[in-house]
N, C-alpha and C positions, 0 to 999 in steps of 0.2 A: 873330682872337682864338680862334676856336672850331679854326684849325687847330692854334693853339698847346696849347690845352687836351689836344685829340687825341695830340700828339705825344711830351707830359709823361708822360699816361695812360698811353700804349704803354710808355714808360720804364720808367715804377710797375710795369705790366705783366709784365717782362720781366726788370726787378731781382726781382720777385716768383716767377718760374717758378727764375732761376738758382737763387735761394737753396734753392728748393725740391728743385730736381733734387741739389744739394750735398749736401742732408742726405736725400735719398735714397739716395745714392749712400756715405752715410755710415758704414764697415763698423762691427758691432757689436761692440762689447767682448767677449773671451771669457770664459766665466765665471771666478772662482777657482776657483784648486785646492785639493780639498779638502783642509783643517786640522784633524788631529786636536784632540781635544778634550782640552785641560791638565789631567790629570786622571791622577793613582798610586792603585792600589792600595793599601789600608794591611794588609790582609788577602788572603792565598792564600785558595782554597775550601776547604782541609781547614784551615786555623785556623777558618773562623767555623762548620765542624761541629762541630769540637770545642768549639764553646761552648754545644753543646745537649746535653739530659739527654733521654735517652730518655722519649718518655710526656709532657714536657712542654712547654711554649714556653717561649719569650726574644725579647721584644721589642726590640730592639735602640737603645738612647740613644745610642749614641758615633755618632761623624763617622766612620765606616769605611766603605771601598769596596775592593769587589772586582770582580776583573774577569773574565771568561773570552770564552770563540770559541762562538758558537750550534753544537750538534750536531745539534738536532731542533726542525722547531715543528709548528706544525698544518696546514701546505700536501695530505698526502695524507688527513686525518681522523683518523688512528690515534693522534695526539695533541689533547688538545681543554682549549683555552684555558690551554696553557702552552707555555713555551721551556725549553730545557735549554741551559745551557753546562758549560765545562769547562776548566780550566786545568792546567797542569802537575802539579797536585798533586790534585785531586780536583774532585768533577760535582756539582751541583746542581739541583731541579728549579725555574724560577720560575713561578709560578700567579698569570694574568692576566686579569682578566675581561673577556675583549673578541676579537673574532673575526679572520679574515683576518690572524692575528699575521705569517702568514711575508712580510707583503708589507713590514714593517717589519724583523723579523728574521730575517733569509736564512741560511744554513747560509753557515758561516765569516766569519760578522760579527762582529766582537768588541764586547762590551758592557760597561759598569760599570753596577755597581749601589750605587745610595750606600743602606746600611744602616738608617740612623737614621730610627725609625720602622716599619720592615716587622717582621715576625715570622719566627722560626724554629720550625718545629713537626715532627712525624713524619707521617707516615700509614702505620700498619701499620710503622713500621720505616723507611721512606723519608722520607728527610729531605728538605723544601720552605721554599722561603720563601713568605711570605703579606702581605696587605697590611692586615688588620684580624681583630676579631673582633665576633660579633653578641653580643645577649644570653644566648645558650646558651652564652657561651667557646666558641665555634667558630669556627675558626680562614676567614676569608673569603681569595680572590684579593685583587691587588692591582688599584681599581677602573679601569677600562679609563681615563675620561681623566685618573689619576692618571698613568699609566703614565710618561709622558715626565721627569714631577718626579721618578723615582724612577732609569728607566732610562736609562742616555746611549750612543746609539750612538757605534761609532768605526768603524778601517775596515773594507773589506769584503774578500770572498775571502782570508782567511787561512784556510791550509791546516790541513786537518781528519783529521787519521790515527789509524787506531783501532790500539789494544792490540791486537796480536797475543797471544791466553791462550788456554788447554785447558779444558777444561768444569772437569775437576777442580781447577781452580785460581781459580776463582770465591770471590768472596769480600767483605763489605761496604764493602771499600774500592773497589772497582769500581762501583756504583751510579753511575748516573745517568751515565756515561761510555761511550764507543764502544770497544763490543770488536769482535774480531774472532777467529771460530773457522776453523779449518780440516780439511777430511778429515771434514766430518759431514752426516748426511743427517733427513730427517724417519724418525720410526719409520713402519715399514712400513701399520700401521692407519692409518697419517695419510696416505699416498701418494693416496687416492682423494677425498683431500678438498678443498674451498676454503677458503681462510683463514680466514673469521667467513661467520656467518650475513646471508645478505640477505633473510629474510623480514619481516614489519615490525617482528617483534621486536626486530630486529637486537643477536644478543646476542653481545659478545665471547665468544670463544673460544679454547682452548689449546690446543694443539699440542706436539707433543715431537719436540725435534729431539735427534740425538744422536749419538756417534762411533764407530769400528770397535772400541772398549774396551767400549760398552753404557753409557756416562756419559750423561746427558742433561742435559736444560734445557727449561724450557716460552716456548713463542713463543707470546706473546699478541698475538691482532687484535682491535679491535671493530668491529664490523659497522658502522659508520660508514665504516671507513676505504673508501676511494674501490678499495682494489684488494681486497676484503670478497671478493667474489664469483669471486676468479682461482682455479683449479688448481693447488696447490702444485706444483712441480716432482718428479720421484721420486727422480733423480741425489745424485752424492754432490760435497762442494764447498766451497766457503766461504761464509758468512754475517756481514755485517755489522751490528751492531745496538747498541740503547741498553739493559746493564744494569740492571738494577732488583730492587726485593726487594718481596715480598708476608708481613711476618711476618717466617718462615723458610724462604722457597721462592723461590729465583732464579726470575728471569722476564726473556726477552726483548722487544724492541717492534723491529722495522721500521719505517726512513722511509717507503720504498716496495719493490716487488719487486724495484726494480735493488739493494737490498741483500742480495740471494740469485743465487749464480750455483752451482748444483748443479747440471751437465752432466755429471760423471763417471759410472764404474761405482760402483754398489753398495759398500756393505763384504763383503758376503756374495758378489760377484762376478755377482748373477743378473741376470737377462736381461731385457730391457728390455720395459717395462708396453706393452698395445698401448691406444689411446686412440682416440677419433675426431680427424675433420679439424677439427669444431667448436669443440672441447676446445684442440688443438693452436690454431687461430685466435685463442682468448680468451686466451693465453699474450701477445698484441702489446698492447705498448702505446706505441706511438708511436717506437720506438729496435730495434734489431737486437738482437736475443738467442741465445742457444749452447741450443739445446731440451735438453732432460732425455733419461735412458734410456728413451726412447719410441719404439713401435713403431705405425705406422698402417697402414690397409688401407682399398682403393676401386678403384674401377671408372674404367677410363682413357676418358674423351671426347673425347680429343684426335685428330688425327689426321697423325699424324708422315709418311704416305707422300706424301701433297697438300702438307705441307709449308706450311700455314698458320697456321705457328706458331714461336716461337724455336725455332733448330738447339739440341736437349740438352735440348729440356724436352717435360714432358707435361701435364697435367691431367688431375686424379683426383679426384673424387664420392663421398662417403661420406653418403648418405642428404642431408640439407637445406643440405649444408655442399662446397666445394672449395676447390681449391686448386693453382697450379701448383709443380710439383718439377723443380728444374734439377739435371740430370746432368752435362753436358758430352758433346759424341761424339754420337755415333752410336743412335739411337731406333729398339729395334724392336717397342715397345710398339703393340697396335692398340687402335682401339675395341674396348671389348667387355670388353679384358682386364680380370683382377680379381688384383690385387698389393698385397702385403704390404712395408711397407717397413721397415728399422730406421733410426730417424732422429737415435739419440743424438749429439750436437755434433752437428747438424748448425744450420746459421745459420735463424735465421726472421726477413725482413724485407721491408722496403716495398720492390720493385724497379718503377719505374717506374710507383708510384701501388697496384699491387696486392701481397698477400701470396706471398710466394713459399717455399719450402724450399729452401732452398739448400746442396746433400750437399758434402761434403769430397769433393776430387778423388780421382780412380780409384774413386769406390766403386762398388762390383758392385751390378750390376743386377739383381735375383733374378728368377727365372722368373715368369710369371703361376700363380699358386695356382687359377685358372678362364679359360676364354674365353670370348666370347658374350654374356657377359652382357648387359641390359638394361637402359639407365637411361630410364625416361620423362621429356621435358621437359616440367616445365612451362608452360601458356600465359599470358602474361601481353601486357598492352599496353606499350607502351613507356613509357607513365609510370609506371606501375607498376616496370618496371627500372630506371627511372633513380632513383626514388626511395629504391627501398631499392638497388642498388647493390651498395654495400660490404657488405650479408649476404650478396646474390647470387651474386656476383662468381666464376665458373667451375664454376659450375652449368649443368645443362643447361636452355636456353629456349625456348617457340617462341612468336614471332608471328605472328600470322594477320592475312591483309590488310592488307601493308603493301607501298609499294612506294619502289624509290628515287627520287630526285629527279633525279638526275645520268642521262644515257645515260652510253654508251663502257666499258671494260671494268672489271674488278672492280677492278683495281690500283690501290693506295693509301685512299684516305678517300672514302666517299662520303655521303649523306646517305638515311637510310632511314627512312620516317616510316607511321606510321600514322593511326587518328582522332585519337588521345590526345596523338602529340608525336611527337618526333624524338630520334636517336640516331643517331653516328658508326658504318657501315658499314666496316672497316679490314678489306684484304684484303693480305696482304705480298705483293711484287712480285716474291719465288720462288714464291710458289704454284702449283703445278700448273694449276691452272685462273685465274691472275692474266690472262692475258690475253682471257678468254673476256669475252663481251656481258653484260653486267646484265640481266635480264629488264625489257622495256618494261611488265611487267604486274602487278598486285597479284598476290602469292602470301605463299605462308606461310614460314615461315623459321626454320630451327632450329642454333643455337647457343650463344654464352657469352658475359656480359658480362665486361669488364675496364675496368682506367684507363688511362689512358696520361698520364702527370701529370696534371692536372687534367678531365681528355678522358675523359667516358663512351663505350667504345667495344662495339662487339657482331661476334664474328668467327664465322664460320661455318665447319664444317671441309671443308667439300668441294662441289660442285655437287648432290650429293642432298638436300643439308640446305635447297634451295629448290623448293618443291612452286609451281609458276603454278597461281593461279586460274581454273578453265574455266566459272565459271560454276554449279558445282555444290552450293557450298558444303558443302565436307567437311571440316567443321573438329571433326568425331568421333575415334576412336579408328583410325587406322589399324594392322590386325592386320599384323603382318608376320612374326613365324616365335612358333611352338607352342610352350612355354605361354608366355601373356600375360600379366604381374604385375603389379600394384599392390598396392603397402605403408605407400603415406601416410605414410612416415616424412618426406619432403621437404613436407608440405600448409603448411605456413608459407610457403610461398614463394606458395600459390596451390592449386585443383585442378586436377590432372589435365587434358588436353584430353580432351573429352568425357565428362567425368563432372561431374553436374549431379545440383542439390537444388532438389526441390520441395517446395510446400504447394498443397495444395487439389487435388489430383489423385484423379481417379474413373475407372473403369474406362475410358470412352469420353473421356479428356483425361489428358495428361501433367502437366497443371497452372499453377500459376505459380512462377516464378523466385522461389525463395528466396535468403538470405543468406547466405552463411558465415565465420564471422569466423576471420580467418586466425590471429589472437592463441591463443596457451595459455590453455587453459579448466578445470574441475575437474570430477571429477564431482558433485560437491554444488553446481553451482553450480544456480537456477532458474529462471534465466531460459529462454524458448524462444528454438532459432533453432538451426543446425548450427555446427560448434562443430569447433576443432583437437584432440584427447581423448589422453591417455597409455594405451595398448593394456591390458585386462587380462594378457593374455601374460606372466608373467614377476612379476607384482605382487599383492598382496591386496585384498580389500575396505576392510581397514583403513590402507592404503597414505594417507600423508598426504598432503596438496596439493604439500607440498617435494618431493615423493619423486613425485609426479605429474609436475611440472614439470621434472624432471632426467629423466624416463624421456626416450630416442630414438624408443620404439617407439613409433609416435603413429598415430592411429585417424581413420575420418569418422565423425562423431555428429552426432544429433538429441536436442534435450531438448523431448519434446513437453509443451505446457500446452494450455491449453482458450482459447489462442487463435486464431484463425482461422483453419484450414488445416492444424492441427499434427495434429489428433482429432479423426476423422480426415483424412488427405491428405496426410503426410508421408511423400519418396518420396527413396530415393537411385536416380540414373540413371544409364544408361549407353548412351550414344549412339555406336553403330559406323559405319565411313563404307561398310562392304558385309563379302561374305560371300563373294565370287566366287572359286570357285575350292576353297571349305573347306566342310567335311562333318564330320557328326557330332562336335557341340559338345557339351563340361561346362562347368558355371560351376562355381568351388567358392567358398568365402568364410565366414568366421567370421562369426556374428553373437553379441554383446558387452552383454549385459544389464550395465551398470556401477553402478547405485543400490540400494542396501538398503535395507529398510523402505520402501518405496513401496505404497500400497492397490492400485494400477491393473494390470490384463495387458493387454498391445498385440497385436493378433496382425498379422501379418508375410505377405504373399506375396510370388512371385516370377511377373510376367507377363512377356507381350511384345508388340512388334508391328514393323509395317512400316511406310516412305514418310517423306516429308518432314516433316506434321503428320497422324500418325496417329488414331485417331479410335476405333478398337478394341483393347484391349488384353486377351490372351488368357492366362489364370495356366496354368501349368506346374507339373506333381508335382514335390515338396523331398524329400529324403532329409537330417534326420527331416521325417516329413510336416507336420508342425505348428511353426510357428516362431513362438515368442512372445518377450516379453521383459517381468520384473516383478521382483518383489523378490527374486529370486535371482541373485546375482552370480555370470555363467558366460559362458563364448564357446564356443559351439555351431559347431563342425564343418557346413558345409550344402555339401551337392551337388547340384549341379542339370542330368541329362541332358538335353539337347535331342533327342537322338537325330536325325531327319533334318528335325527343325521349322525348324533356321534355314540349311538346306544351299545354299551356291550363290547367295547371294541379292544381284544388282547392284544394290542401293539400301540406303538405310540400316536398320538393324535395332537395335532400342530393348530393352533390358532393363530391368526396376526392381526393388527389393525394395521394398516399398511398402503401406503400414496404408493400407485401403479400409472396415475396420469400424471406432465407435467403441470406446475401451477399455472393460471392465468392470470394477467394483469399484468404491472408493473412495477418495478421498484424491488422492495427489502421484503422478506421471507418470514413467513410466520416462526411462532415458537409453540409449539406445539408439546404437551403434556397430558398426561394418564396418570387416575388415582381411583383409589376404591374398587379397585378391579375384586370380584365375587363370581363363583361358580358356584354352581346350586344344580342339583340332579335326586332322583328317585332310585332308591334301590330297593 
């Protein structure tokens, strides 16, 4: 009985798995296809303007709908909580209270709107619809979960083409509709600007754009919008945009910057603005673009004869910022050089995960404008590169004490690590030196990072750029040809190798490691600690924080307080790896009183010493002799002979500028800055 029971069971079993694998196996219905919505128009959008009186509303009783195609919603900021459509005959704005509208209404979506119920009012002149009023008769949005009882989507990606019109042909029946101008550029005051403001104010802002007539039009941003803070373009070009009226004053609005493609010449024919690599960088945003009449200039790091790098391209340094430029042909750029390029039409996009320029074919190569030059790297850990990266990215770097992972030769990917993390070692397999040994040993390493799709990669241009570690730890300033600069225009990225900030340092001690925060700082700001600073050079006292923060020319500063270490014992350092071989040294270097009205005077020396952890430090005559910094906003010219004090010397040798008294006076504490720091010797 019990084997029968068994046998039934298996059955049950087994009838129970088929059934189950069947309707597994069950394909899924495809969904329908979508059904517009049965639904006429009874009104075009210039009938139901024409049913409003300037100045006042109409609430709308009838069963009417209209329909039109979305031109604009709120996806980049620069519209906020409405949708504009528009039909064959005239634009509307609708005011929606509720956020993320473009995820519902996409640009070429066509929508009805059933009437009855909503309001028709102005603002300034521009005609909107509304969905209530409060107790003031003011006229409210339409409230966010009303929205769907009022609006009825239909389909999607219906094509959106703007008016082609002349400025002078502007006129109220255009509102709230996509024009399109051609042959026109921003007025030239407007070429050095960004769109709207990104301070916290974030205040819209006007612009004039305008034709080779002198006709113009104002483009309005608000600082909201997500692309607030880009570089307008300078070129001359077409513009796409949403009409509108303020009163009696046309005004334009952009979706976003791909409705501006100014890459042309000028009206006036002149010659192209020169810009940083920075500037030119913050132009991407995510798609290929045709750059403006722009001109840049940098110092090439590349090194085209070792040949560790794409055939036709270089890479060029412009203070905290790079960038690689593809030629095509033949590279006889070297390190060092310093070149001017003109880059208008030329393409700016993502080639292989990094920024690239990419010149129209044949273009000439112009000569190097200097040779020689200097770019200092600076040192960073490799988490540090990998994290920021994409600012990084073909700047020059160096890490110290790291080594690869892999033996066998440099060709292709290896794995290069230090305390901090790891990073893709890529050496191209024409390299001049690709087949050479990897060092078995921790050394130091100087390069550039890139992507290579999703692959943080770090390439070196040649076998000098790997100093082996002997044990000595010279991870100072290696002097290698007269005079020796820093300019802290790159310190975002990091300090300098061998240049170091203390607190708490006294004649007989260097001190302890201070902080420095690599972020953009002000001068009014209070806190202590060293600080990234906008150089006085070029700027005023009463130079604003905005105007701070766009300067290039950027400083090492200390803002001393009376916390521990800062007054006295705040020291800027500089740690060289030897002297052998160089004779009679100058320092020279600005010192940078940035704070007015401050009670306090700092005063300032310049010592020195010798050895690994030194123990004596011996001050050195300044020219001016006296170096203070207080409530006089100024940057002090200082020279500082060595004459045969640091001649020859095969071990390290330590410089500081450095407060060893406490200040005098009263009150708030200077802020205190160094730039153009030079070493200069005879060998």
């Amino acid at each position: 009985m019990k084997h029968f029971i068994c046998q039934q069971s298996l059955k049950i079993i087994f009838l129970f798995f088929a059934v189950f694998i069947v309707c597994c196996n069950k394909k899924f219905d495809e969904p329908p296809a979508y059904i517009p919505p049965d639904i006429s128009p009874t009104l075009t959008i210039a009938q139901l303007k024409s049913l409003h009186v300037n100045g006042s509303t109409e609430t709308i009783i009838t069963d009417d709908i209209i329909e039109g195609v979305v031109i604009a919603n709120d996806s980049s900021g620069n519209f906020y909580k409405q949708i504009i459509i528009e039909d064959e005959t005239a634009g509307i704005s609708i005011n929606i209270d509720d956020n993320n509208l473009y995820t519902s209404y996409s640009i070429g979506r066509k929508v009805f709107i059933k009437m009855k119920g909503l309001i028709l009012y102005d603002d300034n002149n521009l005609i909107s619809i509304g969905g209530s009023k409060d107790v003031t008769n003011n006229v409210n949005a339409i409230a966010g979960p009303l929205k769907n009882q009022f609006i009825i989507k239909g389909t999607a990606n219906n094509p959106v083409i703007p008016k082609l019109i002349d400025i002078s042909d502007l006129n109220p029946s255009y509102q709230n509709t996509l024009i399109q101008l051609n042959n026109v550029e921003f007025d030239e005051a407007d070429t050095s600007k960004q769109y709207a403001d990104t301070s916290p104010s974030k205040n819209t802002v006007n612009l004039i754009i305008k034709n080779c007539s002198d006709k113009s039009v104002i483009l309005r941003t608000s600082g909201y919008a997500g692309f607030a803070g880009v570089h307008v373009p300078n070129g001359n070009g077409t513009i796409t945009a949403i009409y509108s009226v303020y009163r009696t004053t046309s005004q334009l609005y952009i979706r976003d910057t791909a409705d501006i493609h100014f890459n042309g010449t000028r009206c006036d024919g002149g010659p192209a603005v020169q810009t940083s690599i920075a500037n030119i960088r913050s132009l991407y945003k995510g798609h290929d673009i045709k750059i403006g009449a722009y001109k840049i200039g940098g110092t090439v790091i590349s090194d085209a004869a070792n040949k560790n790098i794409s055939s036709g391209s270089i890479v060029l340094q412009d203070g905290n910022a790079g960038i690689s430029v593809y030629f095509g042909g033949a590279i006889n750029y070297a390190i060092g050089d310093s070149v001017v390029l003109d880059i208008t039409g030329d393409s700016l996009l993502s080639y292989q995960g990094s920024l690239e320029i990419k010149t129209a074919n044949g273009t000439i190569k112009p000569n190097p404008v200097a040779t020689g030059k200097i770019v200092i790297p600076q040192q960073l850990s490799i988490a540090q590169l990998n994290d920021n990266l994409t600012n990084l990215e073909f700047t020059l770097v160096k890490i110290a004490n790291a080594s690869v992972i892999e033996t066998g030769t440099f060709s292709g990917s290896k794995t290069l690590s230090d305390a901090s993390g790891s990073i893709t070692l890529y050496t191209s397999p024409s390299a001049t030196f690709a087949g050479d040994n990897v060092p078995s040993h921790s050394a130091d390493w100087v390069g550039f990072g890139k992507y290579f799709g999703t692959t943080k990669e770090f390439t070196i241009r040649n076998t000098t750029d790997v100093q082996i570690n002997d044990g000595s730890n010279n991870d100072g300033i290696e002097l290698n040809s007269s005079p020796f600069v820093f300019n802290f225009d790159n310190i975002a990225a990091g300090l300098p190798a061998g240049i170091l900030v203390k607190i708490s340092a006294s004649s007989t001690s260097l001190g302890n490691d201070g902080t420095f925060n690599t972020n953009q700082s002000t001068w009014s700001n209070t806190s202590s600690g060293f600080k990234n600073l906008a150089s006085a050079t070029g700027l005023l006292a009463s130079s604003s924080s905005d105007i701070q923060g766009k300067s290039t020319n950027r400083v090492l500063g200390v803002k001393q307080t009376g916390s521990t270490g800062y007054d006295p014992g705040a020291a800027f350092v500089f740690q060289i790896n030897n002297t052998s071989g160089k004779s009679n040294f100058i320092f020279n270097f600005l010192l940078q009183s940035l704070a007015e009205n401050i009670g306090r005077t700092t005063n300032w020396q310049v010592d020195y010493a010798f050895g690994n952890s030194p123990t004596i430090f011996t001050p050195v005559a300044t020219s001016p002799s006296t170096l203070i910094t207080d409530s006089n906003y100024i940057s002090t010219p200082v020279t500082v002979d060595f004459g045969n004090l640091l001649d020859n010397k095969n071990e390290k040798v330590w410089i500081r500028i450095v407060t060893l008294k406490a200040t005098t006076g009263n009150g708030t504490r200077a802020t205190t800055a160094i730039d153009d720091v030079k070493f200069s010797w005879q060998e």
